[in-house]
Each structure stands twice: as structure tokens, then as C-alpha cells.
C-alpha positions as CSV (number, residue, x, y, z in Angstrom):
1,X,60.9,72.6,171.7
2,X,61.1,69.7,174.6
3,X,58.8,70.2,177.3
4,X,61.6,71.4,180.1
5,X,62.2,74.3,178.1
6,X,58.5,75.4,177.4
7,X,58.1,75.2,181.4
8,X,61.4,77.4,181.9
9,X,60.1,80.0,179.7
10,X,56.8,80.2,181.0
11,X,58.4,80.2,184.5
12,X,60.0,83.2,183.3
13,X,57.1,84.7,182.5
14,X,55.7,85.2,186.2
15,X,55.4,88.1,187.6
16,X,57.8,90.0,190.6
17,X,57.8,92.8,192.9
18,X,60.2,95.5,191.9
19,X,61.4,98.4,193.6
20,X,63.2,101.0,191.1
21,X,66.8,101.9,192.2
22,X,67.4,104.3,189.5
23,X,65.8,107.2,187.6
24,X,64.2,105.7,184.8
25,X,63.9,108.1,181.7
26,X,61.4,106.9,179.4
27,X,60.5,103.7,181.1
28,X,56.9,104.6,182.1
29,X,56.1,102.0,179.7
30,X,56.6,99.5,182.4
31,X,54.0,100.0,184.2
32,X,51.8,99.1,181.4
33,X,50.2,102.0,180.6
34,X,50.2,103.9,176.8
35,X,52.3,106.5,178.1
36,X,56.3,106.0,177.9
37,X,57.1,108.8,180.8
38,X,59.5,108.7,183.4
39,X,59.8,106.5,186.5
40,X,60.9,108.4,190.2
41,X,63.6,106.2,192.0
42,X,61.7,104.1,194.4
43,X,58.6,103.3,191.9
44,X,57.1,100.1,192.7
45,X,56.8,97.5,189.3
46,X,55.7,94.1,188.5
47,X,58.2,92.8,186.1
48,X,58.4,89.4,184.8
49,X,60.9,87.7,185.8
50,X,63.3,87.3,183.4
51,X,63.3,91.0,183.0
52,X,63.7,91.6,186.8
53,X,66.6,89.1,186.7
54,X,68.7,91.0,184.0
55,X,67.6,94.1,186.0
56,X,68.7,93.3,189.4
57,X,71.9,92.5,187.9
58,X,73.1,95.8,186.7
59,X,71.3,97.3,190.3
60,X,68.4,98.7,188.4
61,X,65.7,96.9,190.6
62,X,65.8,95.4,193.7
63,X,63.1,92.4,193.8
64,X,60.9,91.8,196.7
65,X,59.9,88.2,197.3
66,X,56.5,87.2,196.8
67,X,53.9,86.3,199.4
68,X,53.9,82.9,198.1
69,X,57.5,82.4,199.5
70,X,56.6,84.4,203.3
71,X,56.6,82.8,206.5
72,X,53.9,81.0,206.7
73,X,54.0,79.1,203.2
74,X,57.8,78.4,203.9
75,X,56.8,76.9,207.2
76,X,54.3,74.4,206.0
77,X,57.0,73.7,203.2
78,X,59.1,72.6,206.8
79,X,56.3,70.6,208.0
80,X,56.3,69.0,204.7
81,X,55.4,69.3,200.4
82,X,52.2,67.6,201.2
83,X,50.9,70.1,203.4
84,X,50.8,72.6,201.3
85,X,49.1,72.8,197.4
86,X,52.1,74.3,195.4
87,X,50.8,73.9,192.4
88,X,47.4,76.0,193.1
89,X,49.7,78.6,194.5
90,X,52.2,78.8,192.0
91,X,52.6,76.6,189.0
92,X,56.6,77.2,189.1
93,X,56.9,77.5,192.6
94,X,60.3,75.5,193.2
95,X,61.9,76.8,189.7
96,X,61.1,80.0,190.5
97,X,61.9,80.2,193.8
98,X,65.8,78.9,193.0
99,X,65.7,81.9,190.9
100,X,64.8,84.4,193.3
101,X,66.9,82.9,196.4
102,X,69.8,83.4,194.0
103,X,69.0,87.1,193.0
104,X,67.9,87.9,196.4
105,X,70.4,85.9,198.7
106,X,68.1,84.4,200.2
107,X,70.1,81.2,201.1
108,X,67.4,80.3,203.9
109,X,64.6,80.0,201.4
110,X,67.1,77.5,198.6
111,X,67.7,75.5,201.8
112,X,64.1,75.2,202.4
113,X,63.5,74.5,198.8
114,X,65.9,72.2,198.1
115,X,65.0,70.0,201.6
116,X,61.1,70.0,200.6
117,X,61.9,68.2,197.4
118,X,65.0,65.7,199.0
């Protein structure tokens, strides 16, 4: 397996803020615990993020960004990448965030992505 794709799985792998948009019969599981009850509309998950991505999708979820990718961390991306330690926040901060912008819409946050690496 080359090393890209190692890093796009574990990328994948990181965890998101959910918000459930739907009933969700036996998917109690989710939350991690031994019990596979139900989940009320509105439950709050952390999901990783290739399941929250396949989720938002069919409107099961809606994801809520991160902290990581808030105000202030998006502002010292502005004032330039070596402000800020991305790594020690995130290991898969850029990949990630592309993914979420896209799910989310977020076209401000890919713009500020794409001009802290160019």
C-alpha cells in the first residue's frame, strides 16, 4: 500500500461532530456503548469521518466543524502556515479540512486552505 493512501485512510479515521437528523432505530451502537438502542433526532455523535461523510450524504447527519477549523485557528492560517503548528493540532489538518469544506459548504474555509498552502 503506497504511503498517500495509508495517510488518506488514517485521515479518515478522525473523528467529527454530528448532529442526528433522523430517528435512528437500533443505532445506539454509535455512541459506543454495549447497548444497540435507539437514537432521538437531534443526538449529538462523534463519527469518524468517512462514516459522517456517507452519512451527511443521504441527510442522516449534519457535521459540525471542529474547533480546530474556528476563528481563531483560521485566522492565524491568514496570517500565515508558520504561525500556527498544524501538525500538533491535527495530523490531517489540510486533507481533512478539504473534506469537510466540501460536506459542509464551507467555501470560506477551502479558500483559506488552499491560500495557506499556495
Amino acid at each position: 500500500m503506497a504511503d498517500d493512501s495509508v495517510h488518506a485512510l488514517l485521515a479518515d479515521e478522525e473523528l467529527v461532530d454530528c448532529t442526528l437528523l433522523i430517528d435512528g432505530e437500533g443505532m445506539g451502537h454509535l455512541l459506543g456503548d454495549d447497548k444497540a438502542g435507539d437514537l432521538a433526532k437531534g443526538a449529538q455523535l462523534k463519527l469518524a469521518l468517512w462514516l459522517a461523510l456517507v452519512l451527511a450524504k443521504k441527510n442522516m447527519v449534519r457535521i459540525s466543524l471542529p474547533n480546530r477549523y474556528g476563528p481563531s485557528v483560521r485566522a492565524d492560517l491568514e496570517a500565515g502556515p508558520t504561525v500556527v503548528d498544524l501538525h500538533s493540532i491535527a495530523p490531517y489538518y489540510y486533507t481533512v479540512g478539504h473534506k469537510l469544506a466540501d460536506a459542509t459548504g464551507e467555501d470560506s474555509l477551502r479558500k483559506e486552505l488552499r491560500a495557506a498552502i499556495s
